[in-house]
C-alpha positions as CSV (number, residue, x, y, z in Angstrom):
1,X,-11.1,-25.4,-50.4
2,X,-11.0,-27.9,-53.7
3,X,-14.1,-25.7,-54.8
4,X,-12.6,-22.6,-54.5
5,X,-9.7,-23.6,-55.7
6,X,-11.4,-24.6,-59.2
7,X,-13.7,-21.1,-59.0
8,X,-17.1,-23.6,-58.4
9,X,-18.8,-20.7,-57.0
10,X,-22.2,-22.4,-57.0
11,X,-20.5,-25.4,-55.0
12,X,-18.8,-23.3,-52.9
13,X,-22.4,-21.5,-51.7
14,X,-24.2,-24.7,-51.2
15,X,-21.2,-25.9,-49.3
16,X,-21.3,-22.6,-47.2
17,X,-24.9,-22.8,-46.8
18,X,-24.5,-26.2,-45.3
19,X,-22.2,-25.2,-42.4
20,X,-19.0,-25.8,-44.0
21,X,-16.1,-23.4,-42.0
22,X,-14.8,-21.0,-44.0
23,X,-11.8,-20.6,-42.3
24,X,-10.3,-24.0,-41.6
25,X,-6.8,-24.3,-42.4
26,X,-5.5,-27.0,-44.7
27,X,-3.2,-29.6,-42.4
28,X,0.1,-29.7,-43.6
29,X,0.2,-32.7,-46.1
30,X,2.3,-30.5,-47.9
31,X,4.8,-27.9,-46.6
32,X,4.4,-25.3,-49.1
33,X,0.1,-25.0,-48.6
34,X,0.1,-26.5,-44.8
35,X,-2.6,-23.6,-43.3
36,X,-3.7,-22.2,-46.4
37,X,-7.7,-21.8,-46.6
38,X,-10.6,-21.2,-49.0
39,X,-9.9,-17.7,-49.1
40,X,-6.0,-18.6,-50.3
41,X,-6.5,-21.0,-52.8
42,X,-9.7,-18.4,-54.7
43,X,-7.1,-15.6,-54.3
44,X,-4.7,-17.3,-55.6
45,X,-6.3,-18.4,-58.7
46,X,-7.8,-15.8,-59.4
47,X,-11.3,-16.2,-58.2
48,X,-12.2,-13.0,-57.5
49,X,-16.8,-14.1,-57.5
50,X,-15.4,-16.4,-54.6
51,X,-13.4,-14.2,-53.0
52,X,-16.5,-11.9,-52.1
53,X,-18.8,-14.0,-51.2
54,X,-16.4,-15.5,-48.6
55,X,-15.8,-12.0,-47.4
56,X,-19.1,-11.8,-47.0
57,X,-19.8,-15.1,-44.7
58,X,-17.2,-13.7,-42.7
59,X,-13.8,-15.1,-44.2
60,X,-10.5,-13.5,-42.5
61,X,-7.4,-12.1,-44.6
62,X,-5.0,-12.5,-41.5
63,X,-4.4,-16.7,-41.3
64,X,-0.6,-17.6,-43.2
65,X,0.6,-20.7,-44.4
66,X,3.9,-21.9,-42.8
67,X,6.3,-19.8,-45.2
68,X,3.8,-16.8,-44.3
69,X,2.1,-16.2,-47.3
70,X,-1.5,-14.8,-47.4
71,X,-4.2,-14.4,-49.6
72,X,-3.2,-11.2,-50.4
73,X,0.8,-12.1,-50.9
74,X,-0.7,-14.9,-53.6
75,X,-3.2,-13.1,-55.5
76,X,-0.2,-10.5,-55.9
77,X,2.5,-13.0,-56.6
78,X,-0.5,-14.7,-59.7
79,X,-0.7,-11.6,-60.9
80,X,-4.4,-11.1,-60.1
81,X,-5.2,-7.2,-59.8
82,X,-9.3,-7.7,-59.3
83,X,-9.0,-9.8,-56.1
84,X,-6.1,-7.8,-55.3
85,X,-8.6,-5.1,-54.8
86,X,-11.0,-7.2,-52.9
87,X,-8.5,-7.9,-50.6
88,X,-7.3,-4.4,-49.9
89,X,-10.8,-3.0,-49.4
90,X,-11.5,-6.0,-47.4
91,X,-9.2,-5.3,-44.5
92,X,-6.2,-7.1,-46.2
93,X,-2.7,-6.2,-44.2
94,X,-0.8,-4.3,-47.7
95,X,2.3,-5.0,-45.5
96,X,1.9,-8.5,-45.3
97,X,5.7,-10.2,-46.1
98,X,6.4,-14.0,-46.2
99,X,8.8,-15.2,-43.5
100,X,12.2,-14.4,-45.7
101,X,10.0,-10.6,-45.9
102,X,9.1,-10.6,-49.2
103,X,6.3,-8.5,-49.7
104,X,3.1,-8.1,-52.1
105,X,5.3,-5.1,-53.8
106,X,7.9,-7.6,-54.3
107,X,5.8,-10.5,-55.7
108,X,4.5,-8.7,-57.9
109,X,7.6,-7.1,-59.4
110,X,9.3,-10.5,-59.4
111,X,6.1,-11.3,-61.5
112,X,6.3,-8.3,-64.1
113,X,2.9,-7.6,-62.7
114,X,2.2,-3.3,-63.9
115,X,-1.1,-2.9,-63.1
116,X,-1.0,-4.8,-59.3
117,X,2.0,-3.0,-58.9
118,X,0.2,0.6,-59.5
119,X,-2.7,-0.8,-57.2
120,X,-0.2,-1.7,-54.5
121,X,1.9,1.4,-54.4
122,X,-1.1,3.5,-54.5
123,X,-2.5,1.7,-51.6
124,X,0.5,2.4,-49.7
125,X,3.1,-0.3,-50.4
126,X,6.8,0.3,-49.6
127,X,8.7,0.6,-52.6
128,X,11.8,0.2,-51.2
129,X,10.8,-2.6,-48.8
130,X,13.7,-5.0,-49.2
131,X,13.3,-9.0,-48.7
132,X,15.9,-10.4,-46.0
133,X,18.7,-10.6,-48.4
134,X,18.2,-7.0,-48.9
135,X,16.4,-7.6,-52.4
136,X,14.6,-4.4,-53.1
137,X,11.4,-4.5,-55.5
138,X,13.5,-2.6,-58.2
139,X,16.7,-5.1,-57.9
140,X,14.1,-8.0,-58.5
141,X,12.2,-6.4,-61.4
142,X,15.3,-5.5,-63.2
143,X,17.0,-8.9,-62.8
144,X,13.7,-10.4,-63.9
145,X,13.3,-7.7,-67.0
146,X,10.3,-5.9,-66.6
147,X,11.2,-2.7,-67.6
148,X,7.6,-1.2,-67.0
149,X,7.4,-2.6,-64.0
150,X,11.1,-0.8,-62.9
151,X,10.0,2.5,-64.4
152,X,6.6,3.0,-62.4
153,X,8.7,2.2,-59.1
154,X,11.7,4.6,-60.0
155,X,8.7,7.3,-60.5
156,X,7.1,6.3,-57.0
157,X,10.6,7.2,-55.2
158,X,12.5,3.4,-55.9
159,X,16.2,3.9,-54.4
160,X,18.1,3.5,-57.6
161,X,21.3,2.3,-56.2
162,X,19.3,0.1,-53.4
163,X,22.1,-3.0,-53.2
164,X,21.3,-6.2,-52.4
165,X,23.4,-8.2,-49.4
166,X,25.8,-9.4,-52.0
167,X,26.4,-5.8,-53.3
168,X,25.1,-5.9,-56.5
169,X,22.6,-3.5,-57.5
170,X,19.4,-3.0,-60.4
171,X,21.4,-1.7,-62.9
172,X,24.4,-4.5,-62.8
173,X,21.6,-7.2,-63.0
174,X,20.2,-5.5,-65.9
175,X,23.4,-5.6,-67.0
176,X,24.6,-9.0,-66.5
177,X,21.2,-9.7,-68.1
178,X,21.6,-7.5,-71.1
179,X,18.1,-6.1,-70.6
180,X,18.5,-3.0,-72.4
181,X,15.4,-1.6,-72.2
182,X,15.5,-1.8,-68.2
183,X,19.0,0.1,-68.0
184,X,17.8,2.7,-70.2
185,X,15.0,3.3,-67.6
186,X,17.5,3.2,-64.9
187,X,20.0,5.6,-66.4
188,X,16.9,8.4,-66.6
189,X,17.4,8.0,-63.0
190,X,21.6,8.5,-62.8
191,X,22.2,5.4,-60.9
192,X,26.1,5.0,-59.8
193,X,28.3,4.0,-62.7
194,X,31.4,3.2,-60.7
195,X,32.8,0.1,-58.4
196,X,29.8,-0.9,-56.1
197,X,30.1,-2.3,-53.1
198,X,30.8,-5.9,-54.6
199,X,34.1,-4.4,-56.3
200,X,32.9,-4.5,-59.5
201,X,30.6,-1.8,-61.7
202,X,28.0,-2.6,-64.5
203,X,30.4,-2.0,-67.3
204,X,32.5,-4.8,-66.0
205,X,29.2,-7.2,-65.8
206,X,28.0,-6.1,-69.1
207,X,31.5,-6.8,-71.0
208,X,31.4,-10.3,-69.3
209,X,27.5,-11.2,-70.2
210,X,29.3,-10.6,-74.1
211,X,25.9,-8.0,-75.0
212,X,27.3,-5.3,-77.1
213,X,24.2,-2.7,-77.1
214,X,24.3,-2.9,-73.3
215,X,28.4,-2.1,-73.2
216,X,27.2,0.7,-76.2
217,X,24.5,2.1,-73.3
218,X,26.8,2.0,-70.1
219,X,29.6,3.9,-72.1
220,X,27.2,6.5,-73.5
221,X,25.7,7.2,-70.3
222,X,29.7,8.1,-68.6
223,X,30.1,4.5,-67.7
224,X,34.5,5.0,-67.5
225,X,35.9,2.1,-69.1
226,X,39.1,3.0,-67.1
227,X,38.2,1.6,-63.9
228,X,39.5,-1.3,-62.1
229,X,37.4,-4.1,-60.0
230,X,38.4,-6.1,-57.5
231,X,40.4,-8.6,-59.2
232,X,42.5,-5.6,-60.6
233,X,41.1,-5.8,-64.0
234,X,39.7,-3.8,-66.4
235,X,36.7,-4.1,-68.7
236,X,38.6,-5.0,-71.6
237,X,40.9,-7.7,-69.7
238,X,37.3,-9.4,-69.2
239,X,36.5,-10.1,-72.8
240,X,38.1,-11.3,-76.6
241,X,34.9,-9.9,-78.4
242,X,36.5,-7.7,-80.9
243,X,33.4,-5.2,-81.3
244,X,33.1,-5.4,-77.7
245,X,37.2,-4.4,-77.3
246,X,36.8,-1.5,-80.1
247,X,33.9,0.2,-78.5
248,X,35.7,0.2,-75.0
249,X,39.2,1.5,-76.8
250,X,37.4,3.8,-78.4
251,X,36.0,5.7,-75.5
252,X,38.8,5.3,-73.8
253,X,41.0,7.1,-76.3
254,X,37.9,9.6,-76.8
255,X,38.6,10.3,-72.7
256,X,42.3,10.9,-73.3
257,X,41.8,13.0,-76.2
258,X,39.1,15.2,-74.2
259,X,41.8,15.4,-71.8
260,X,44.4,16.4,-73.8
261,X,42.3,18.9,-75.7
């Protein structure tokens, strides 16, 4: 285990060579790597010269540490797309999920990881597979800012408006987050602008997260600055940011004037 851990591939032969089991779970002197094995700690770090020549002395993909994780779930979650492959043409289970179900889609959107995620989904991964909380792939991406990330999965069939438990959805954590350049892939896609679920809309968390280019975006895009959350309140009653008050006004009376007209 120590030597695959560290990517000693010549130890880890001679060790192999010796009788040393391949498989043997670590005992749980931690909680977090209690059951992990040779095959979890290369995979994890990247190993991928280790990683083969376990597969070939007969090393298994299917053994979980006690949150459920797999080699496959770590060399996704590290970001490494070589022993990702390794894996997956090596039996590995591309539905694999730790125990609160997230999978190796979502690790590696959580990561900002483009070319694992390509790999996954073109394996076969769920794109909409959602943790336990109901956190989608796309929700985590766009909370985490990887806007390349969020526009491969929106082309591979990502639910745009997928909400998490809580109600909220991509777009409002890209907007809460001011990451711009993920709500202007998001918007390609027409994701709701209104109240969500939660009682409150995008426009209301970007007015609070203070980011003016984001309110700018939301508005452009039909965002209604007109509309009342939960608490009863508009955009504008959520804010004292002057530029942030004029652009609101000023679609507002733009609306009216349409109207009018």
């Amino acid at each position: 285990m120590v030597a695959s851990y560290a990517g000693h591939i010549d130890c880890v032969k001679e060790l192999v060579l010796q009788g040393a089991d391949i498989n043997l779970q670590r005992e749980p002197l931690s909680l977090s790597q209690s059951g992990t094995t040779a095959l979890f700690f290369a995979a994890q770090q990247g190993h991928n010269d280790v990683v083969r020549f376990l597969f070939g002395f007969g090393a298994s993909t299917e053994f979980r540490t006690k949150d459920g994780g797999t080699a496959l779930l770590a060399a996704s979650q590290y970001g490494h797309v070589q022993v990702v492959d390794t894996l997956l043409k090596h039996g590995a289970n591309i539905h694999d999920q730790l125990y609160d179900g997230a999978t190796a889609l979502f690790l590696a959107a959580q990561g900002g990881y483009l070319d694992v995620t390509r790999l996954l989904l073109s394996s076969g991964a769920k794109v909409n597979q959602p943790r336990q909380d109901g956190t989608a792939p796309l929700w985590i991406a766009s909370q985490m800012g990887h806007s390349e990330v969020v526009r491969v999965m929106l082309l591979r069939g990502a639910e745009r408006d997928a909400a998490r438990n809580d109600g909220t959805t991509a777009l409002l954590k890209a907007a809460n987050k001011g990451y711009n350049d993920v709500i202007e892939e998001l918007l390609k896609f027409s994701p709701t602008l209104g109240i969500l679920k939660n009682g409150t809309s995008a426009l209301h968390a970007a007015v609070l997260s203070g980011n003016i280019k984001t309110v700018a975006l939301l508005l452009e895009a039909g965002a209604d600055p007109a509309l009342k959350n939960k608490a009863n309140k508009l955009p504008a009653e959520l804010t004292k940011n002057e530029r942030i008050l004029r652009l609101l006004r000023g679609k507002e009376g733009h609306r009216k004037s349409c109207i009018f007209d």
